[in-house]
Residue, then its C-alpha position, 0 to 999 in steps of 0.5 A: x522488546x515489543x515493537x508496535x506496527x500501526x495500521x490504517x486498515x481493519x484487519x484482514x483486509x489485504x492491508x492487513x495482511x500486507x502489515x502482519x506479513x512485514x510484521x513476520x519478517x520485522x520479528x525476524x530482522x530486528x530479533x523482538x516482536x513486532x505487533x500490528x494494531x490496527x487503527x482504522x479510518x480517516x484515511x491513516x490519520x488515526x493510525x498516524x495519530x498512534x504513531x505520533x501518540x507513542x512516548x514510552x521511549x522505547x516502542x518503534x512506532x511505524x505504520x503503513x498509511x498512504x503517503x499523502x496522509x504522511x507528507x504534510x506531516x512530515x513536511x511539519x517535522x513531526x514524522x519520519x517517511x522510511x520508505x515507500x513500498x511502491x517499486x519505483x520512486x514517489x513524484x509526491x516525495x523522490x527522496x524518500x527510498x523504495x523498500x526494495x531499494x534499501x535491501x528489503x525487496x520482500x516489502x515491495x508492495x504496489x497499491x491499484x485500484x482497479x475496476x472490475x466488471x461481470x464475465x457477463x459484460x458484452x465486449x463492446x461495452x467493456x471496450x468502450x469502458x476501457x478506453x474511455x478509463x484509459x483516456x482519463x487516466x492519461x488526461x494531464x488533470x488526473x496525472x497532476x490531482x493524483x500526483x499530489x495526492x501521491x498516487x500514479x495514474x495507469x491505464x491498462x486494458x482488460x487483458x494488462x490487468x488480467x495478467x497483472x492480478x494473475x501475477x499477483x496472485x501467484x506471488x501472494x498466495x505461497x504467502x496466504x496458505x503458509x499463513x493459513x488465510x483463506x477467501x471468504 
C-alpha cells in the first residue's frame, strides 16, 4: 500500500532530496512505496495541513517540517512528533527521540544556516564579520528566541565551518551520484 511523505520544500531543494532519500530507504523498511509530495510554503504549514487533511484510513501521512511549525500543533493534540533528525535532543521538545536514536542513524540530518561570503573578502573584514557573528550567536537573547523557535544557535569560525561542509559534502555526495543529482 502507498505511503505519503509530505514536504515542505519545492523539489530539488536539498530538502527535498533529504525527504526522497528517507523516502528510499522508508520503501525499504516498511516493504510499500513511499511517495514524497511536496507542498511548499508557509513555513511547513501547508504540508502539515496535508498531513492533517489525510482520511483514507490507510495512508501514512508523515512529512518532514521545522519543529517549531509542529509543536503547537502537537501540543493541541493534532499531530504526532516521531522523531527529530537533528543528531542531539531538541531544548524546544526533549522527549521527542533523535532519529539516529531510535536505529535510524541514516536519517540524521542537521539543518544550518550559515553565511558565506566571496573568496575575494579581505581577511580583516571576514574576521571581523566572523567575530562579530560569533558574539551574537552566544548572546543569551538569540539562544532563548531561537530555542523557542526550535533552533540551536552555534557560532563557528571561517575554518569550523569549512570543515564542516567538507565533511558534508563527503557524507552526501556517494548519496547524490548514486541518485544521479547534479549541481547546477
Amino acid at each position: 500500500m502507498p505511503q505519503s511523505r509530505h514536504s515542505d520544500h519545492p523539489q530539488f531543494r536539498s530538502p527535498d532530496f533529504v525527504a526522497r532519500l528517507f523516502a528510499e530507504k522508508l520503501s525499504i523498511r516498511w516493504k510499500a512505496n513511499v511517495i514524497v509530495e511536496n507542498h511548499p510554503g508557509a513555513d511547513g504549514i501547508i504540508a502539515i495541513q496535508a498531513v492533517l487533511g489525510a482520511t483514507d484510513g490507510h495512508t501514512l501521512q508523515v512529512s518532514l517540517v521545522p519543529l517549531a511549525a509542529a509543536v503547537p500543533l502537537t501540543q493541541a493534540g493534532r499531530l504526532r512528533l516521531i522523531a527529530i533528525t537533528n543528531p542531539e535532543p531538541a531544548p524546544l521538545a526533549p522527549d521527542v527521540p533523535t532519529a539516529s536514536s531510535t536505529g535510524h542513524p541514516e536519517l540524521a540530518i542537521q539543518g544550518v544556516v550559515g553565511l558565506l561570503a566571496p573568496r575575494s573578502m579581505p581577511d580583516l573584514v571576514q574576521r571581523q564579520i566572523s567575530a562579530d557573528i560569533q558574539t551574537v550567536a552566544n548572546d543569551p537573547e538569540i539562544h532563548s528566541r531561537l530555542e523557542r523557535s526550535g533552533q540551536i544557535a552555534r557560532g563557528s569560525s571561517p575554518d569550523d565551518y569549512g570543515r564542516y561542509l567538507d565533511e558534508q559534502r563527503l557524507h552526501w555526495d556517494p548519496l547524490a551520484r548514486s541518485q544521479k543529482i547534479e549541481a547546477n
